[in-house]
N, CA, C and O of each residue as an XYZ file, in Angstrom:
364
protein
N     -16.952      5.555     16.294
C     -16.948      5.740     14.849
C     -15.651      6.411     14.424
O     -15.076      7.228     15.143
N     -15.166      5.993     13.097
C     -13.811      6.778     12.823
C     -14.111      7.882     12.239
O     -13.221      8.701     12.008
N     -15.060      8.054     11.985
C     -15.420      9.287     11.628
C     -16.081     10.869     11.823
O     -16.418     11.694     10.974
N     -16.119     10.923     13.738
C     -16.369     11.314     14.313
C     -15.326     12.879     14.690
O     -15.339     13.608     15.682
N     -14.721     12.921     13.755
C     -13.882     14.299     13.780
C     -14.271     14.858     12.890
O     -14.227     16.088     12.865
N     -14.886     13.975     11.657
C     -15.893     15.016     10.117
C     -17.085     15.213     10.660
O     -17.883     14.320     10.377
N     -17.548     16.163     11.422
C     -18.582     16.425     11.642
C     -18.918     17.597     11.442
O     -18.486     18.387     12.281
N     -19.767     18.177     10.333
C     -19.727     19.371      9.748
C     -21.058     20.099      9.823
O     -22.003     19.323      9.679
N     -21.398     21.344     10.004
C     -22.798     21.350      9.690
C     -23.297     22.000      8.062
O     -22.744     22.108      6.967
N     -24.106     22.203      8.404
C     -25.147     22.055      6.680
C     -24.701     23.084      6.300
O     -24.340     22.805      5.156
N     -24.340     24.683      6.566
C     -23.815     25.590      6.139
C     -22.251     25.452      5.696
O     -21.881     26.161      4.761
N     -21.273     24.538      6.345
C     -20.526     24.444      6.161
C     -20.417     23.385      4.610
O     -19.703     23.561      3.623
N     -21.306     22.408      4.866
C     -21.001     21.536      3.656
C     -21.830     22.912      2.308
O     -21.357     22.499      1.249
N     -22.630     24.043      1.979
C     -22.950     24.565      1.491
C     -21.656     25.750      0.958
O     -21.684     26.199     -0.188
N     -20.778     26.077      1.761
C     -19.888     26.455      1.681
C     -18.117     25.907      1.213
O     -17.112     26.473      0.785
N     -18.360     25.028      1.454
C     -17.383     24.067      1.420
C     -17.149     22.656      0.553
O     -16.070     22.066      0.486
N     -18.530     22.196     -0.168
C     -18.429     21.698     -0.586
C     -17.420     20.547     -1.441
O     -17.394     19.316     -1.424
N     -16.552     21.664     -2.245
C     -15.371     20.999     -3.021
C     -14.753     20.560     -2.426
O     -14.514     19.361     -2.568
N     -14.127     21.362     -1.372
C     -12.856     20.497     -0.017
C     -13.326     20.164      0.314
O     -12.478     20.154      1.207
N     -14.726     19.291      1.012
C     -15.521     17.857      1.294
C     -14.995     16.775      0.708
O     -14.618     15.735      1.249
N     -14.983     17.297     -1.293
C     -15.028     16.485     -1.887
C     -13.215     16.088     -2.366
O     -12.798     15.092     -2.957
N     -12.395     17.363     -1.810
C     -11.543     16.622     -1.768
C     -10.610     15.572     -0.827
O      -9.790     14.689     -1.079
N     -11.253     16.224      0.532
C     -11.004     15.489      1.618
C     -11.498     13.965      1.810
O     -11.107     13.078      2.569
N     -12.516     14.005      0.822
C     -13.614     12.045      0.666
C     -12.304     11.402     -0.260
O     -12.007     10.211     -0.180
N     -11.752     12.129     -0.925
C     -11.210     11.460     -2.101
C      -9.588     10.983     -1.389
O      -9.109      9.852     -1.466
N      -9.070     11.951     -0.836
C      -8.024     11.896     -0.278
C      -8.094     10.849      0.947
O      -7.822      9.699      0.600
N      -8.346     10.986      2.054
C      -8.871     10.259      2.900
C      -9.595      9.036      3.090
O      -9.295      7.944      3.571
N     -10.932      9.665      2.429
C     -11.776      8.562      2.553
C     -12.799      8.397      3.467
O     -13.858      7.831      3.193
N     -12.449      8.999      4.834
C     -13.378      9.305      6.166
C     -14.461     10.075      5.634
O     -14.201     11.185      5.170
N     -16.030      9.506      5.631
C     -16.673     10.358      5.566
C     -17.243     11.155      6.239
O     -17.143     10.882      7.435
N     -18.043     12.398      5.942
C     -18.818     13.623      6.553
C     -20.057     13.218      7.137
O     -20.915     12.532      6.583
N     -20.104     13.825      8.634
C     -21.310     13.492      9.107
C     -22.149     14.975      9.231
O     -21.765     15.910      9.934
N     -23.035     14.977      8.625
C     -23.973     16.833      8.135
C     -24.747     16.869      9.098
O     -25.525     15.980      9.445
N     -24.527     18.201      9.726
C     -25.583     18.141     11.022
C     -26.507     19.338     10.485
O     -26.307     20.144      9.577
N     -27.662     19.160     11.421
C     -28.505     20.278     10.814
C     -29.361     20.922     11.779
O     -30.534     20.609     11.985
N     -28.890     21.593     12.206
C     -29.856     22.939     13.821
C     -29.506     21.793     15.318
O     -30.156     21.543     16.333
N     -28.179     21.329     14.800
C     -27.514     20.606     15.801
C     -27.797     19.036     15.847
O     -27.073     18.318     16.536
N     -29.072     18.404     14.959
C     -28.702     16.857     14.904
C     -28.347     16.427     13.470
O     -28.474     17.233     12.548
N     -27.901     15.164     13.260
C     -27.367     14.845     12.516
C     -28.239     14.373     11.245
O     -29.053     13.496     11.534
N     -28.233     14.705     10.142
C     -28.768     14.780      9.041
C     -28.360     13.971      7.835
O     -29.218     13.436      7.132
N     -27.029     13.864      7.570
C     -26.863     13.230      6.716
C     -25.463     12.359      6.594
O     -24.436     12.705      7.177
N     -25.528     11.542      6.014
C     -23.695     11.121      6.201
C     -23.128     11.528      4.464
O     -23.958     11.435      3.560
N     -22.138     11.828      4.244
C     -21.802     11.777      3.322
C     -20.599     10.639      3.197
O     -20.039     10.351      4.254
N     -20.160      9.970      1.989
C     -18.921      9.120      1.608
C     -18.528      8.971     -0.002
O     -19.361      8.732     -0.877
N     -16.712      9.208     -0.290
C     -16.798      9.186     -0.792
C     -17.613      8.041     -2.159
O     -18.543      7.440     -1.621
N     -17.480      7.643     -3.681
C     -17.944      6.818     -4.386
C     -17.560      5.579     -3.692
O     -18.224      4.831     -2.975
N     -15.902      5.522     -4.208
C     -14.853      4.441     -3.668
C     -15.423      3.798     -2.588
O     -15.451      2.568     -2.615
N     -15.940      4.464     -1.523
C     -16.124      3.335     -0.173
C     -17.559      3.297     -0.376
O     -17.964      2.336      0.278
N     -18.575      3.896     -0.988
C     -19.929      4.130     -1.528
C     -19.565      2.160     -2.491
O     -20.016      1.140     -1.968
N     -19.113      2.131     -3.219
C     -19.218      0.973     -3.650
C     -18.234     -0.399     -3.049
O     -18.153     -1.521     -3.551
N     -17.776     -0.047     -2.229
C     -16.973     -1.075     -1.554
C     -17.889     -1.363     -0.731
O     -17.812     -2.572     -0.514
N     -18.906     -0.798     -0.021
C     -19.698     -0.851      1.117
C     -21.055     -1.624     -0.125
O     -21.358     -2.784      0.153
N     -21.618     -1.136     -1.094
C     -22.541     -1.935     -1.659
C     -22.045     -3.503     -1.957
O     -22.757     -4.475     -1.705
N     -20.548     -3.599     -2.604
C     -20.668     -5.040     -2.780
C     -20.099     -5.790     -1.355
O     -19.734     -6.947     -1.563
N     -19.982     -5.402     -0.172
C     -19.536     -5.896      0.574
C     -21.605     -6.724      1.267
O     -21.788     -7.813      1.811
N     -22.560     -5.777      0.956
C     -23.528     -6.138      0.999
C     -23.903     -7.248      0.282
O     -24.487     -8.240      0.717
N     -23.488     -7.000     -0.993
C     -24.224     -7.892     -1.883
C     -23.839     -8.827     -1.776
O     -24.564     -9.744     -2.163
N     -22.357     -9.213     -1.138
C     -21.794    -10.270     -0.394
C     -22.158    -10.793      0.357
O     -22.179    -12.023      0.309
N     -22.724     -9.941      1.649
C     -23.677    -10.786      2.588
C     -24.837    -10.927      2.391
O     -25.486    -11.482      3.277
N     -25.451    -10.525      1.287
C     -26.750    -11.041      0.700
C     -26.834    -12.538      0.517
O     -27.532    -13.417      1.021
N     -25.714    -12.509     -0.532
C     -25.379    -14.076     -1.129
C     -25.135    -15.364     -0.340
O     -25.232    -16.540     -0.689
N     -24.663    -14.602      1.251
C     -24.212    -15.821      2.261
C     -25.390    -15.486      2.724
O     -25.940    -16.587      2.708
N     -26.226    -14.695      3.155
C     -27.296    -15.182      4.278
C     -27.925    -15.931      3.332
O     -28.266    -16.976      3.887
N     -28.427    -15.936      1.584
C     -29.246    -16.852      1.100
C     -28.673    -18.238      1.171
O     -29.418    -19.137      1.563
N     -27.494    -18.501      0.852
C     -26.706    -19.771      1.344
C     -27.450    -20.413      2.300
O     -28.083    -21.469      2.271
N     -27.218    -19.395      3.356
C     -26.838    -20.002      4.558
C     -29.025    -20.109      4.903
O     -29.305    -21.017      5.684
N     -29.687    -19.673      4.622
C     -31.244    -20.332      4.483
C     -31.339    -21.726      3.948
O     -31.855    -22.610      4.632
N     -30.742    -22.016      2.453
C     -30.996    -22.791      1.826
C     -30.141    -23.948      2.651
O     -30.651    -25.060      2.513
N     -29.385    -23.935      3.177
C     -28.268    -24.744      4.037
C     -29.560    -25.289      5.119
O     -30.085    -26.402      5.086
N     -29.887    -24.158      6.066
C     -30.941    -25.013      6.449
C     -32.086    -25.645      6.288
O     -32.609    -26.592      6.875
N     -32.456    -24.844      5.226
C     -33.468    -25.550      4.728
C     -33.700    -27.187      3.996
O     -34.728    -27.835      3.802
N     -32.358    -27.461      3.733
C     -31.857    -28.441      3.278
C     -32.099    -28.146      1.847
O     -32.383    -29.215      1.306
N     -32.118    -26.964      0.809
C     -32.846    -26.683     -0.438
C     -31.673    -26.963     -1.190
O     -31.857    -27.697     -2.162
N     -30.564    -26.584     -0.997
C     -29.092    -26.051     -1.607
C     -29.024    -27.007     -2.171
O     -30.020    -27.729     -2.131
N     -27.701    -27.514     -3.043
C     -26.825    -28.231     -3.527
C     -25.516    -28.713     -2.912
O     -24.736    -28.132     -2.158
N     -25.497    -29.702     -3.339
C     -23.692    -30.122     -2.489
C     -22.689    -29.257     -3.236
O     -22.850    -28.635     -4.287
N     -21.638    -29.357     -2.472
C     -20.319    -28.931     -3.128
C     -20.355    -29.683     -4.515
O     -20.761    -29.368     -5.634
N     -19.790    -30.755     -4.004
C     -19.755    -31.855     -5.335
C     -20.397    -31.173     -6.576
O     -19.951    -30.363     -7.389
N     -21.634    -31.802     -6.434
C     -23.070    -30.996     -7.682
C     -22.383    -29.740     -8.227
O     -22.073    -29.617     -9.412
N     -22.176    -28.856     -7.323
C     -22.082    -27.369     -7.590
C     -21.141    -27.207     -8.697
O     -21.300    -26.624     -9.770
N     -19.509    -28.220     -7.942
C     -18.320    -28.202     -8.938
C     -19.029    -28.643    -10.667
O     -19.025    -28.031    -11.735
N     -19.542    -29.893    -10.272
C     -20.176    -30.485    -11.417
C     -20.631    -30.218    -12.811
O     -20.467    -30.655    -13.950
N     -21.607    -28.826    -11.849
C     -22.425    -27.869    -12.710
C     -21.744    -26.853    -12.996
O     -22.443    -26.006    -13.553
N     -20.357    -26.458    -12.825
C     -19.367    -25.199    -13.062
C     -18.752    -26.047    -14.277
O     -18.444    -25.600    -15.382
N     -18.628    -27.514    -13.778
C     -17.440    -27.959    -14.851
C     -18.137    -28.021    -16.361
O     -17.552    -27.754    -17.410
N     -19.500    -28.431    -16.228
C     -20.267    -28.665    -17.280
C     -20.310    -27.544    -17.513
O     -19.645    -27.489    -18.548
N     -20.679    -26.382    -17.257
C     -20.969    -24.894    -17.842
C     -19.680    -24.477    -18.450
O     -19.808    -23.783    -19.458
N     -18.093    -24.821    -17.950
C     -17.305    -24.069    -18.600
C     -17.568    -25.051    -19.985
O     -18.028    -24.570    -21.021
N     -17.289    -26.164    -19.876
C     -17.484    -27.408    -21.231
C     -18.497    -26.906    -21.987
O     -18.518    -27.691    -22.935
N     -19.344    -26.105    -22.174
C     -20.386    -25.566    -23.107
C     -19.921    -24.646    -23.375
O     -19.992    -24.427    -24.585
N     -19.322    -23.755    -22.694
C     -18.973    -22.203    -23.267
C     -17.532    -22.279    -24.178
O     -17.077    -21.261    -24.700
């Protein structure tokens, strides 16, 4: 993990807080919060907090693809263009 040098414990992030928060911002590496010696929480900053959600919502969109692909449910390319070209032509 690259992030295996932020490893802080719970008193420290209670203490420290702000320089957490400026070190997430600066950096970017997030905090791993330990607590009576195991690990408790991760912290990260927003920035990679939402780079990491739409990178999901990205592979949301291909694993449903990629069902409907086998399923044979999907649409062709072709169709797809079809139905983009007709939608911009209405708007």
């Amino acid at each position: 993990m690259s992030f295996i040098a932020n490893i802080k414990s719970m008193s420290y992030l209670k203490g420290h807080a702000a320089q957490i928060a400026e070190d997430l911002e600066r950096n970017g590496k997030p905090f791993v919060i330990t607590r009576n010696g195991e690990v408790s929480m991760v912290i990260e900053g927003i920035k990679q907090f939402q780079e990491k959600e739409a990178l999901i919502a990205a592979l949301r969109i291909i694993a449903l693809g990629e069902k409907d692909r086998l399923q044979e449910t999907g649409i062709s390319v072709a169709e797809s263009r079809a139905r983009l070209l007709a939608a911009r032509r209405r708007a």
